[in-house]
TILUMTI-268768 format. One record per residue (C-alpha): residue number from 1; residue in one letter; x negated, y negated, z negated. Coordinates in nm, 3 decimals. Each point is the difference from the previous one (the first is absolute). Layout:
// residues N
site nr->NUM	rest->A	xx->X	yy->Y	zz->Z
...
// end
This chain:
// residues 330
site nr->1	rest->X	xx->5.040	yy->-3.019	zz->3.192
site nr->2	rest->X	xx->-0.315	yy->-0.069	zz->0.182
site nr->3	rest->X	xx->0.057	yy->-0.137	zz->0.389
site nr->4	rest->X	xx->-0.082	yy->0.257	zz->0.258
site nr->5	rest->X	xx->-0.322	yy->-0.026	zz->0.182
site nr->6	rest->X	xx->0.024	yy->-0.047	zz->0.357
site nr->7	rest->X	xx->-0.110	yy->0.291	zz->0.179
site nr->8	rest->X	xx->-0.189	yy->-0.210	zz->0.256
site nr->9	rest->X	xx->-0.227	yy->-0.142	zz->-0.321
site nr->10	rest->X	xx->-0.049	yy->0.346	zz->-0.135
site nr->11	rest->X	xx->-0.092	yy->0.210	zz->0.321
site nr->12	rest->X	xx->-0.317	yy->-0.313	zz->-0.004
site nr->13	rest->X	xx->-0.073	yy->-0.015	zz->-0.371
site nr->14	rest->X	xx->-0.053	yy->0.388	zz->0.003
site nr->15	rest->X	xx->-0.175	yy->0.019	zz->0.298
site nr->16	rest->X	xx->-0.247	yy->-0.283	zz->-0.110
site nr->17	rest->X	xx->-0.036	yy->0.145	zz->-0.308
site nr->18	rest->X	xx->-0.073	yy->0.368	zz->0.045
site nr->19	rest->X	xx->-0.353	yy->-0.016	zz->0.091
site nr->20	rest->X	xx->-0.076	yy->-0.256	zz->-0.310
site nr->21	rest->X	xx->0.227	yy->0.161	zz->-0.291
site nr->22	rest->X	xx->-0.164	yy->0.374	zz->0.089
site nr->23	rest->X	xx->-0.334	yy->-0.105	zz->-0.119
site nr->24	rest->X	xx->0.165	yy->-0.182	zz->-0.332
site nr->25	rest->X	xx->0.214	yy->0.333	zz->-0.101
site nr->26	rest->X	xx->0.208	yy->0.013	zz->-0.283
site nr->27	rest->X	xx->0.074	yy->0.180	zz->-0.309
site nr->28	rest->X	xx->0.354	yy->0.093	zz->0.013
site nr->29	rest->X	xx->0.130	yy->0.219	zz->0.288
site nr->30	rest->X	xx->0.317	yy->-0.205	zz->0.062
site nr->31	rest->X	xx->-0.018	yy->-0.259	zz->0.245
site nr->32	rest->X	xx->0.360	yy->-0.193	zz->0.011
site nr->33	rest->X	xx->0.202	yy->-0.127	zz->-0.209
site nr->34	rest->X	xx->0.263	yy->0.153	zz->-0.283
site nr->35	rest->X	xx->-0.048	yy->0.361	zz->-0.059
site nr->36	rest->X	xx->0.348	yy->0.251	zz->0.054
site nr->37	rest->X	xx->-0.054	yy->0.009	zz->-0.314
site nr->38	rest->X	xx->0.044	yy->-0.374	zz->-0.072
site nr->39	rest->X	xx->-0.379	yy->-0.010	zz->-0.120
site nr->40	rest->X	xx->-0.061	yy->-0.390	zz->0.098
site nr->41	rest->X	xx->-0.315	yy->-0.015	zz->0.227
site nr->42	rest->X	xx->-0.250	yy->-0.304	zz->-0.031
site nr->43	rest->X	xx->-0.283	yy->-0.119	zz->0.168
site nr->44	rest->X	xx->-0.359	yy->-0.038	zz->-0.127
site nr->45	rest->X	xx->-0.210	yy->-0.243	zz->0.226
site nr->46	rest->X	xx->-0.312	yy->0.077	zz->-0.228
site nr->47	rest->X	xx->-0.350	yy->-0.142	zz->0.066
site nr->48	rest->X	xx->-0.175	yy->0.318	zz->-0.092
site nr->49	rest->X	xx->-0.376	yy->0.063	zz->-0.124
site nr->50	rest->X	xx->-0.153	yy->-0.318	zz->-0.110
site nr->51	rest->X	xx->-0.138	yy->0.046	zz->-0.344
site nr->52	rest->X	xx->0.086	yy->0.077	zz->-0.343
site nr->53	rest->X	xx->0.330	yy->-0.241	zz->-0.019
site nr->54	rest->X	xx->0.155	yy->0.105	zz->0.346
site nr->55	rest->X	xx->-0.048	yy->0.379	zz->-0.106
site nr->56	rest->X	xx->0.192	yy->-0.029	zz->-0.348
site nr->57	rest->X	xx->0.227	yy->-0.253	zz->0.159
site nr->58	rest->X	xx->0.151	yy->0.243	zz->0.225
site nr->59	rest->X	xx->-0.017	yy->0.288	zz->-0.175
site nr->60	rest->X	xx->0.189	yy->-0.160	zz->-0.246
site nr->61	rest->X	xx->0.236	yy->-0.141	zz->0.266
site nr->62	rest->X	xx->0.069	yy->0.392	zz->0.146
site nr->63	rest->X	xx->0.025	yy->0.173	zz->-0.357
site nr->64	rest->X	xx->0.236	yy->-0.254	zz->-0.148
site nr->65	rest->X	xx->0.254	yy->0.023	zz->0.353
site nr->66	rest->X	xx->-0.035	yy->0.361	zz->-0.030
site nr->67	rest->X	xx->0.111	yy->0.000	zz->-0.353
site nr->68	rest->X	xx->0.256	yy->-0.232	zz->0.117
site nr->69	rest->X	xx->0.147	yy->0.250	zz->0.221
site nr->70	rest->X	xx->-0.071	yy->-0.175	zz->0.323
site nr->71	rest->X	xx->-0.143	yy->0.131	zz->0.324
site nr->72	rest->X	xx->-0.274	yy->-0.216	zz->0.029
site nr->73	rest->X	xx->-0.176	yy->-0.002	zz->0.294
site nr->74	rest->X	xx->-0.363	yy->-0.087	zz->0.009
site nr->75	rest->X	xx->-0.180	yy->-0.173	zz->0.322
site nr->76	rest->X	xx->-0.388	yy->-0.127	zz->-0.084
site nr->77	rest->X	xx->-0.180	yy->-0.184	zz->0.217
site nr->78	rest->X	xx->-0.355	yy->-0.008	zz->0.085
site nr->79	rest->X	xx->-0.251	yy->-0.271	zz->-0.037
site nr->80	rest->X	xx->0.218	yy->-0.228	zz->-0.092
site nr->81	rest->X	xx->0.183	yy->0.049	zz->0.353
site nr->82	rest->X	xx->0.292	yy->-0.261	zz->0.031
site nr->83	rest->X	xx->0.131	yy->0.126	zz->0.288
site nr->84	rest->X	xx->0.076	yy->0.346	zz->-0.136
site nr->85	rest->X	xx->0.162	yy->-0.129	zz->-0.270
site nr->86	rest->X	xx->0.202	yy->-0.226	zz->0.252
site nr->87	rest->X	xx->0.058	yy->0.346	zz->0.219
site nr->88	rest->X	xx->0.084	yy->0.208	zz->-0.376
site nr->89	rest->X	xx->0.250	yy->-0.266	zz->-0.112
site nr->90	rest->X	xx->0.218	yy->0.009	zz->0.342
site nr->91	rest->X	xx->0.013	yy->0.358	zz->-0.003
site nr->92	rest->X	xx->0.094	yy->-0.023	zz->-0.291
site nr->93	rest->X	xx->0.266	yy->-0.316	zz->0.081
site nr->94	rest->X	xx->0.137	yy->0.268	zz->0.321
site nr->95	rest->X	xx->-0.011	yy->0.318	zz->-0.236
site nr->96	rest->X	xx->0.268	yy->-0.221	zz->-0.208
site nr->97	rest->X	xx->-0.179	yy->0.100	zz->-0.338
site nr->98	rest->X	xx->0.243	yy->-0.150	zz->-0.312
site nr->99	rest->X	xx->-0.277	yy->-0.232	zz->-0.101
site nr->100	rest->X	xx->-0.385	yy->-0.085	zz->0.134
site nr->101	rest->X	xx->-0.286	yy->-0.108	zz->-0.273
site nr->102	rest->X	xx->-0.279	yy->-0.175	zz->0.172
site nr->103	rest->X	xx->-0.342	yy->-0.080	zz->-0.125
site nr->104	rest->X	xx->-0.157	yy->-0.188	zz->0.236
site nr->105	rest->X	xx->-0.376	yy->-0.001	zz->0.130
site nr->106	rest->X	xx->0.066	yy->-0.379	zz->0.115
site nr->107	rest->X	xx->0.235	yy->-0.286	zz->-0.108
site nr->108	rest->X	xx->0.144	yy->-0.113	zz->0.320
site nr->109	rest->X	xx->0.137	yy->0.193	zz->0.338
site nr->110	rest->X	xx->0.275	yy->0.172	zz->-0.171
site nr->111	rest->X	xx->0.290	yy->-0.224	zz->0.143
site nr->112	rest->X	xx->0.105	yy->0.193	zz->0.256
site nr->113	rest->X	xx->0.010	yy->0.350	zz->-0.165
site nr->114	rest->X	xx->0.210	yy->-0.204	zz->-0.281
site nr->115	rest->X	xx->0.230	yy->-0.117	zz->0.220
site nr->116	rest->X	xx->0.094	yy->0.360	zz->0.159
site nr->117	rest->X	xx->0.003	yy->0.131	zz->-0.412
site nr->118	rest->X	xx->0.274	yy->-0.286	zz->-0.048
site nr->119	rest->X	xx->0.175	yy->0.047	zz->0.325
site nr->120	rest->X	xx->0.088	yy->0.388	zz->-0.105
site nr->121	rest->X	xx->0.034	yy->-0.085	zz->-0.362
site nr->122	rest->X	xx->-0.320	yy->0.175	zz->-0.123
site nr->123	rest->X	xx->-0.152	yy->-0.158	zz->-0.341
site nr->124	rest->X	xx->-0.349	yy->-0.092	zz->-0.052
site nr->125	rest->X	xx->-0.200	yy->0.001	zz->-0.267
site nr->126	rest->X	xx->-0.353	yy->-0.174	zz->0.001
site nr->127	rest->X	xx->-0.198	yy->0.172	zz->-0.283
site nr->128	rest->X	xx->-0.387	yy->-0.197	zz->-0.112
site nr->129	rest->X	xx->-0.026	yy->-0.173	zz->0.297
site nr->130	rest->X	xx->0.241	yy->-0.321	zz->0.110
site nr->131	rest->X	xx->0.055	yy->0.006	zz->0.315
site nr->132	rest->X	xx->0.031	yy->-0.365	zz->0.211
site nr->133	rest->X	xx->0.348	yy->-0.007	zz->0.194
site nr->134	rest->X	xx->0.123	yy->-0.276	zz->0.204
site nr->135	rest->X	xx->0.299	yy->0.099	zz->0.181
site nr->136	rest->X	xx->0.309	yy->-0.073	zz->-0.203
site nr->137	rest->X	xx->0.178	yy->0.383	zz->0.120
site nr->138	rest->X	xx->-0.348	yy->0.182	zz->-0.105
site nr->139	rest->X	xx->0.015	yy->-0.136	zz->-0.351
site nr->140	rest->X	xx->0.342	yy->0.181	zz->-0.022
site nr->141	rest->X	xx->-0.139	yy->0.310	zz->0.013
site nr->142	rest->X	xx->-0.250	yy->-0.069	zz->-0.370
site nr->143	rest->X	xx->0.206	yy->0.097	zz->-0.261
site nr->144	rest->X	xx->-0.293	yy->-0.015	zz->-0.320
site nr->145	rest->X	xx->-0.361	yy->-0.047	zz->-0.028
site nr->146	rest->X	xx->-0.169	yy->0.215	zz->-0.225
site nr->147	rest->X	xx->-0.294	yy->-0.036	zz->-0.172
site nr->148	rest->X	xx->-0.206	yy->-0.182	zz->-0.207
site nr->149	rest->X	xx->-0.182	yy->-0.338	zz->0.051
site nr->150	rest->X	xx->-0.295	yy->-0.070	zz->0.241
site nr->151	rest->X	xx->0.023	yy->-0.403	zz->-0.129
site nr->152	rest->X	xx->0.002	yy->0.098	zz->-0.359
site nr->153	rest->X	xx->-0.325	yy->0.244	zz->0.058
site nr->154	rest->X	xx->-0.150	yy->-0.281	zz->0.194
site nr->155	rest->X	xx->0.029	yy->-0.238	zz->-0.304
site nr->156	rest->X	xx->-0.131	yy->0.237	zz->-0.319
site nr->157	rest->X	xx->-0.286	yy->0.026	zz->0.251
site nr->158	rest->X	xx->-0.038	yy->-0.343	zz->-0.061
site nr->159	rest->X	xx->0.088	yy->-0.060	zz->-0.369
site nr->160	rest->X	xx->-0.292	yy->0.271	zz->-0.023
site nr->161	rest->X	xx->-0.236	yy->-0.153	zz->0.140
site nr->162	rest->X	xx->0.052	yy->-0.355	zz->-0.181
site nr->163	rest->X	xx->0.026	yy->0.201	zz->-0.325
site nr->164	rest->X	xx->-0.371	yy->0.159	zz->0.056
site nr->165	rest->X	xx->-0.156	yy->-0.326	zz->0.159
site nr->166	rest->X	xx->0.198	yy->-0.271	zz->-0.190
site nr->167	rest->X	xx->-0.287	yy->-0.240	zz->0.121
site nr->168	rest->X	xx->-0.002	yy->0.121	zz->0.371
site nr->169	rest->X	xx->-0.169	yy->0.189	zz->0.208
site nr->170	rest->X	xx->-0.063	yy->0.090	zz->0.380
site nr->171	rest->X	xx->0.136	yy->0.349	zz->0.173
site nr->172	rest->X	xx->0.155	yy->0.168	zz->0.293
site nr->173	rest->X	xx->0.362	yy->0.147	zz->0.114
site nr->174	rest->X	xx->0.001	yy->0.323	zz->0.126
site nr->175	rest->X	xx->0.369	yy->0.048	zz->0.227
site nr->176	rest->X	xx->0.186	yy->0.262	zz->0.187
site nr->177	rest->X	xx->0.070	yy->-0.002	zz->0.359
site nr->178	rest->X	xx->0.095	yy->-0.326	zz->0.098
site nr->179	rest->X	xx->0.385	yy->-0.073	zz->0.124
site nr->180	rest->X	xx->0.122	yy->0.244	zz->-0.275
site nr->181	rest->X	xx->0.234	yy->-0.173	zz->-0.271
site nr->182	rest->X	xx->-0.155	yy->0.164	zz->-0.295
site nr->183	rest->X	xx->-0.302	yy->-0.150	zz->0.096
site nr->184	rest->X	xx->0.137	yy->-0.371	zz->0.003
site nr->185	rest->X	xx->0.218	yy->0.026	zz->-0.258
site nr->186	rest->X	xx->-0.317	yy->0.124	zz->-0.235
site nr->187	rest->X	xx->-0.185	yy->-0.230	zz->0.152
site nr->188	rest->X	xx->0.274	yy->-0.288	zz->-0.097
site nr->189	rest->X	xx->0.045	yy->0.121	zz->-0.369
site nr->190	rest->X	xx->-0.370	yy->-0.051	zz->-0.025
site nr->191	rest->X	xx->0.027	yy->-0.362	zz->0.119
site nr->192	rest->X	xx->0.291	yy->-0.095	zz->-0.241
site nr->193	rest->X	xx->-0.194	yy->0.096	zz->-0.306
site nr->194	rest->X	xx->-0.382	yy->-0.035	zz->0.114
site nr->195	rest->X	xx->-0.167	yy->-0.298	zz->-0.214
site nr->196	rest->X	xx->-0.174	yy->-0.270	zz->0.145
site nr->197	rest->X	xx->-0.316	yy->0.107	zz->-0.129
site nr->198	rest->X	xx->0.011	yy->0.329	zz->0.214
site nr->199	rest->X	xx->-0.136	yy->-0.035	zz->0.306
site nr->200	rest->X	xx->0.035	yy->0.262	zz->0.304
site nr->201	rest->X	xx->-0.322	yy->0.011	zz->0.172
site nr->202	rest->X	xx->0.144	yy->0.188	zz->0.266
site nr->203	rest->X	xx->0.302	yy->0.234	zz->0.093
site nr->204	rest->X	xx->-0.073	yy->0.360	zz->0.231
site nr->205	rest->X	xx->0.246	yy->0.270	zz->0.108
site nr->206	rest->X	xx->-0.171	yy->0.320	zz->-0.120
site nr->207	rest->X	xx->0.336	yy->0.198	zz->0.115
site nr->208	rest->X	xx->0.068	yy->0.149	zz->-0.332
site nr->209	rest->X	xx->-0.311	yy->0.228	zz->0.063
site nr->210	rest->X	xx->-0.225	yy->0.067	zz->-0.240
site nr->211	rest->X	xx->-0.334	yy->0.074	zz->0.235
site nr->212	rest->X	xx->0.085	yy->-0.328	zz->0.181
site nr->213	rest->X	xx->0.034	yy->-0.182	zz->-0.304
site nr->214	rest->X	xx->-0.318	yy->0.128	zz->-0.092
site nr->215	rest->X	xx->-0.162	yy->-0.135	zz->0.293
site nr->216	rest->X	xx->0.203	yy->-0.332	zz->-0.011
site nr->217	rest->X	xx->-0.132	yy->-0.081	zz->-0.344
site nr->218	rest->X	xx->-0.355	yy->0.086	zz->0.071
site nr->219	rest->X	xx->0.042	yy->-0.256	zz->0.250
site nr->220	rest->X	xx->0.159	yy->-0.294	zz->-0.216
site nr->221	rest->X	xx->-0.214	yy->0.072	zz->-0.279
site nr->222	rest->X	xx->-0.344	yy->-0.068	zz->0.229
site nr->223	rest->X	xx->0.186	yy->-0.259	zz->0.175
site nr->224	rest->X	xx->0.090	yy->-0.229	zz->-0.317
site nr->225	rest->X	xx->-0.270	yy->0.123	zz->-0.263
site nr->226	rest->X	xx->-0.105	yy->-0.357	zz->-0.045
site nr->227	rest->X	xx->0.359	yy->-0.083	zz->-0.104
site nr->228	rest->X	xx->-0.018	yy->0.258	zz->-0.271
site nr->229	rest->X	xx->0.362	yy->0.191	zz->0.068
site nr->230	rest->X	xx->0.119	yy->0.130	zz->-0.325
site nr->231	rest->X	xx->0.348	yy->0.113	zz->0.099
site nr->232	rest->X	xx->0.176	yy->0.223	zz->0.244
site nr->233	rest->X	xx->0.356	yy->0.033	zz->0.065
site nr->234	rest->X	xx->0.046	yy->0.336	zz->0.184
site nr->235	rest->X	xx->0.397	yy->0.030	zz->0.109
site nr->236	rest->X	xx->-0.015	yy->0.380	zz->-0.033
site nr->237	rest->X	xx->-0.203	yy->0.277	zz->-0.178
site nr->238	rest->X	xx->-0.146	yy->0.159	zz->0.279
site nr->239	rest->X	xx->-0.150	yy->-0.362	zz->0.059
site nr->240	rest->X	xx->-0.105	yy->-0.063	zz->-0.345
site nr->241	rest->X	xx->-0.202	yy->0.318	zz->-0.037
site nr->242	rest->X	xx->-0.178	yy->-0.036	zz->0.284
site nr->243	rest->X	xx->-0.053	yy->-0.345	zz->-0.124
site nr->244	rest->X	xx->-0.141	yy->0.142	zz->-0.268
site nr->245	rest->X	xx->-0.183	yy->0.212	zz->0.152
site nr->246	rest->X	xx->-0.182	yy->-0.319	zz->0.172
site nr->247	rest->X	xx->-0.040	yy->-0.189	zz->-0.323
site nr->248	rest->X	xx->-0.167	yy->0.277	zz->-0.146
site nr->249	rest->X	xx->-0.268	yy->0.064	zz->0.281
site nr->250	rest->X	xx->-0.075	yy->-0.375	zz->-0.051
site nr->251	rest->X	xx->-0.111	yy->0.030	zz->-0.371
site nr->252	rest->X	xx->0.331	yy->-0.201	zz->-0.074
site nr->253	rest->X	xx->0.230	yy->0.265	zz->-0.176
site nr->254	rest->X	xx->0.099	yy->-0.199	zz->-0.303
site nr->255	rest->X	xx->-0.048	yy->-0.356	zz->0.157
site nr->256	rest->X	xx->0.204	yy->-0.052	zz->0.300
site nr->257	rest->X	xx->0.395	yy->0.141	zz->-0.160
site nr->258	rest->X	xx->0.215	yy->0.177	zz->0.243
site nr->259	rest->X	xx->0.433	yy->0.020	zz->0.003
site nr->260	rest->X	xx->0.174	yy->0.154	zz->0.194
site nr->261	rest->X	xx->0.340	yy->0.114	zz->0.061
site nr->262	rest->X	xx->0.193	yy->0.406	zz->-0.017
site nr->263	rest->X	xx->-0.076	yy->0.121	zz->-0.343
site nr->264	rest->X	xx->-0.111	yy->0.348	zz->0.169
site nr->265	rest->X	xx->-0.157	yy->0.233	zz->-0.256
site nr->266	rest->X	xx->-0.336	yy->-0.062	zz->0.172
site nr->267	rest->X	xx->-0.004	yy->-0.353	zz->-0.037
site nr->268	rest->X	xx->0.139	yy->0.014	zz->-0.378
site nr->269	rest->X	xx->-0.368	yy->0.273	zz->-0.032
site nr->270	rest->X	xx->-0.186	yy->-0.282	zz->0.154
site nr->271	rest->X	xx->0.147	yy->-0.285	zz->-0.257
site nr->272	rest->X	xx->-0.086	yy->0.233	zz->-0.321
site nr->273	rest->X	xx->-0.355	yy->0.052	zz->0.188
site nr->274	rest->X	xx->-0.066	yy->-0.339	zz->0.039
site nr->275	rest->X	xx->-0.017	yy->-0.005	zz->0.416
site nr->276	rest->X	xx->0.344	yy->-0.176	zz->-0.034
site nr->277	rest->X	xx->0.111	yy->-0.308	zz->-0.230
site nr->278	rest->X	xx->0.398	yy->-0.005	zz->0.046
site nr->279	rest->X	xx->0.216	yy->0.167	zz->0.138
site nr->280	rest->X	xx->0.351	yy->-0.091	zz->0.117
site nr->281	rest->X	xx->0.254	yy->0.255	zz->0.080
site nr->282	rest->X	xx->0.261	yy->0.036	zz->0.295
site nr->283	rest->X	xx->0.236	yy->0.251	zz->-0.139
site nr->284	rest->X	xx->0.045	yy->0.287	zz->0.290
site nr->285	rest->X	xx->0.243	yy->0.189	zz->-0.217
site nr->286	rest->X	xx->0.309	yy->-0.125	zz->0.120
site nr->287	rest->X	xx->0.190	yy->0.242	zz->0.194
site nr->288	rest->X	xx->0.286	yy->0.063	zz->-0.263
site nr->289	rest->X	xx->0.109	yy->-0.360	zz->0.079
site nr->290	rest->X	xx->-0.016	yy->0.046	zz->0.321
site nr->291	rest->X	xx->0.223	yy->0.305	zz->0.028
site nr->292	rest->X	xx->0.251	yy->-0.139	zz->-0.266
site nr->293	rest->X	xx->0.008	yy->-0.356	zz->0.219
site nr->294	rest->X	xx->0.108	yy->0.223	zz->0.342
site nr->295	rest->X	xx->0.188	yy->0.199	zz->-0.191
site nr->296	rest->X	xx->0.217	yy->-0.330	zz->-0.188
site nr->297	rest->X	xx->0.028	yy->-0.128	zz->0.398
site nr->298	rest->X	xx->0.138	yy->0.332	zz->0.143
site nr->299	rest->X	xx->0.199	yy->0.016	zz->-0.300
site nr->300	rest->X	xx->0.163	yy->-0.343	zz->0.076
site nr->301	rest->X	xx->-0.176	yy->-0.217	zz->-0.244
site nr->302	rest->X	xx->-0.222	yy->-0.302	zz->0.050
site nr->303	rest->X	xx->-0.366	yy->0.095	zz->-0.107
site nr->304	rest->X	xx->-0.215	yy->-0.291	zz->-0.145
site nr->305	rest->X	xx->-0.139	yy->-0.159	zz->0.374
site nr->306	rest->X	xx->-0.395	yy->-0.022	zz->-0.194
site nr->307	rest->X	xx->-0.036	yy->0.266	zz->-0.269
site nr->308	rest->X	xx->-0.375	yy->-0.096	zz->-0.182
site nr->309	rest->X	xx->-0.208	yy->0.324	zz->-0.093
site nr->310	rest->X	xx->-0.171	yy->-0.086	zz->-0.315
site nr->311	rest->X	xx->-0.356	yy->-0.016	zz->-0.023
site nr->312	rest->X	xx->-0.314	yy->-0.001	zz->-0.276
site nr->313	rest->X	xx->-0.337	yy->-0.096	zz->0.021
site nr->314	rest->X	xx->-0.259	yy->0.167	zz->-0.179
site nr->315	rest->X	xx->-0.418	yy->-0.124	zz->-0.164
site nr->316	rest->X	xx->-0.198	yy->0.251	zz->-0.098
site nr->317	rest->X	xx->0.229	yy->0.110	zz->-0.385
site nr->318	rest->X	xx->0.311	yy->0.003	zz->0.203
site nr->319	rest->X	xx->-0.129	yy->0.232	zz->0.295
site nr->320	rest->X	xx->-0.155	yy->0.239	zz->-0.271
site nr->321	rest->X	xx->0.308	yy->0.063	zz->-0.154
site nr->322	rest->X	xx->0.221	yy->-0.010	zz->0.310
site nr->323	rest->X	xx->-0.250	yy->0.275	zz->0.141
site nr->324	rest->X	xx->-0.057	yy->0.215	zz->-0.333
site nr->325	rest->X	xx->0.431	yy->-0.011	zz->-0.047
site nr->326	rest->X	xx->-0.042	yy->0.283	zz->0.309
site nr->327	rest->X	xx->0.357	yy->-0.210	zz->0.121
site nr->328	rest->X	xx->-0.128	yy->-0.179	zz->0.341
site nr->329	rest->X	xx->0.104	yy->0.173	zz->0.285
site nr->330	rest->X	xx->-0.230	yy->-0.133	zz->0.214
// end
């Protein structure tokens, strides 16, 4: 049975949460925890709108707890907002939902909020994105990690490259926002597998944007022409394309060979038109594992604590098929 709250904790956590959690909304009309009718409610601290990925992600996340027959309870942020996922998950911790999913905007400043999930017996699952915990009570609270692998994206970037330039070559690394843990841990499966032969001319944030990534490319490619770049390792789509986009404006479609990382149905078009080389995916579709992982731990059974999503990665054959199969839901 999950330890009371004390009232003194919730009167502030719902007062300092009012103003943030009314902007995030919601998409189920039940706000505490176990239904009269013993529906279980959970928590969804959800990034929101950012791209192709995110959008399936969650969508997947929702349908699959609805099918479930949970009360899931949805709270997006905005622009990557920490704090309002800080505010959604203690209102969530006060409403004493029966479990809280959290997919984090950044790594680190979740120890608190962990600690008041473990201190009223609330279970937490971190779904794509690890989250960095240091107090011994907050790590309590994580039950499973699901998901599949930033590190192993991060390397078949790499074995990529050193497959198409087996006698080396010269590029660039476009990265996410920096601080986030997918963006290090892609960033250290690249430098497990990258050959010695590969060298990084220079790393940017481009913030998963596409225009930005446009602009940061333009850039690079003036700034190092005389190095002749032949490679770029985008960490996501959106990145990529406007890579691509870059490359293209340059006279170098076809010479410089972009990656990148998602597997959305626009970057799998952009591998069988030639704007993209490779294309590594990061499986979104994961939300019956999810459910069935709360469920085993409501249930009284010990889910796995990192459950792997399976992944593919796709040239130009394999995207054609995986987009003329009329199967990819995003």
């Amino acid at each position: 049975m999950k330890k009371a709250i004390k009232s003194g904790l919730a009167a502030v956590v719902a007062a300092s949460t009012l103003v943030g959690l009314a902007a995030c909304g919601g998409s189920s009309s039940s706000d505490g925890g176990s239904s009269d009718s013993g529906q279980k409610t959970v928590g969804f601290v959800a990034v929101g709108p950012e791209g192709g990925f995110r959008t399936a992600n969650e969508n997947d996340i929702k349908q699959a707890f609805k099918d479930a027959g949970f009360n899931l309870v949805y709270s997006p942020t905005q622009n990557n907002d920490q704090q309002k996922q800080i505010q959604a998950f203690n209102k969530f911790v006060n409403d004493e939902v029966d479990a809280i999913i959290l997919s984090s905007t950044e790594d680190s400043g979740w120890d608190d909020s962990l600690k008041k999930a473990a201190e009223a017996e609330i279970p937490v699952f971190t779904v794509d994105r690890n989250v960095e915990v240091k107090d011994a009570e907050a790590k309590k609270a994580i039950v499973s990690h699901i998901g599949p692998s930033n590190e192993w994206a991060g390397e078949q970037a790499a074995e990529r490259i050193a497959k198409d330039f087996p006698n080396g070559a010269n590029g660039f690394i476009l990265e996410g926002p920096a601080g986030l843990s997918v963006v290090k841990d892609r960033g250290t499966g690249w430098e497990n597998k990258v050959a010695s032969n590969i060298k990084v001319l220079e790393s940017q944030s481009a913030n998963w944007s596409t225009d930005e990534a446009k602009t940061v490319t333009a850039g690079l490619l003036d700034k190092y022409k005389a190095k002749n770049p032949q490679f770029i390792f985008a960490q996501n789509d959106e990145m990529g394309i406007g890579a691509a986009q870059a490359v293209d404006a340059a006279g170098l479609k076809g010479k410089v060979k972009i990656v990148t990382i998602d597997g959305t149905e626009a970057a799998l078009k952009a591998v069988v038109a030639g704007d993209l080389d490779f294309v590594i995916e990061y499986n979104p579709i994961f939300g019956k594992e999810t459910a069935q992982a709360v469920k085993d731990k409501l249930d009284g059974k010990t889910p796995e604590a990192d459950i792997q999503i399976e992944s593919k990665t796709f040239d130009a054959a394999a995207a054609k098929t995986a987009l003329d199969s009329g199967e990819r839901k995003y």
